[in-house]
N, C-alpha and C positions, 0 to 999 in steps of 0.2 A: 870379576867385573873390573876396568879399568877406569879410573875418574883419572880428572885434570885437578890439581890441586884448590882451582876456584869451584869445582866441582864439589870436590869432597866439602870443602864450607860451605856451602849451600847447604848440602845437602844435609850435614851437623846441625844446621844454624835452625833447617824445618824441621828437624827430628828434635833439638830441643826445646823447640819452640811446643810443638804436640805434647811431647812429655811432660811440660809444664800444665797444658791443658787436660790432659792424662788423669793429672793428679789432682786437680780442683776436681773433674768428675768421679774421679774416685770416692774422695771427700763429701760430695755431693749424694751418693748413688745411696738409695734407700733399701732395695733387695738384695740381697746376700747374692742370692746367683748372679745378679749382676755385676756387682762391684768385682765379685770371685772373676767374672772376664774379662773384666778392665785391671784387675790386678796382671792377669797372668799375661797382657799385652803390655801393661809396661816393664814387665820383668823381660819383656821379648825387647822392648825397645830401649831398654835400657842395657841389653848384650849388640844391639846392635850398634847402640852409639859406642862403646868400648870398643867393639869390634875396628870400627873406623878414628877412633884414637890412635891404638895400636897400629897402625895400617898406614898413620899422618907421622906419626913418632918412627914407624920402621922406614918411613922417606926421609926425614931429617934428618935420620944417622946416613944413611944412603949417600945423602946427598954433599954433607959435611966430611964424608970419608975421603 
């Protein structure tokens, strides 16, 4: 997938926004089963926000080269 670099912020900026929310409901969450899938979604969203660091950082060098 190709983003526009205001793209890719956005798109960071609602993924760690979630993340943050992620974590209070995890905090929150009473049943074991449940937390256990909200765990295993932020472990997902937290490779995807790295994913797209990596991805912001391999255009800066890109682009400074």
């Amino acid at each position: 997938m190709t983003l526009t670099s205001a793209e890719r912020e956005f798109l960071m900026e609602i993924l760690e926004e979630h993340h943050h929310e992620l974590l209070r409901e995890i905090a929150r969450a009473k049943h074991h089963e449940f937390k256990s899938v909200l765990k295993h979604k932020e472990k997902l969203l937290e490779s995807m926000v790295n994913n797209l660091k990596v991805m912001q950082s391999g255009e800066l060098a890109h682009c400074s080269a």
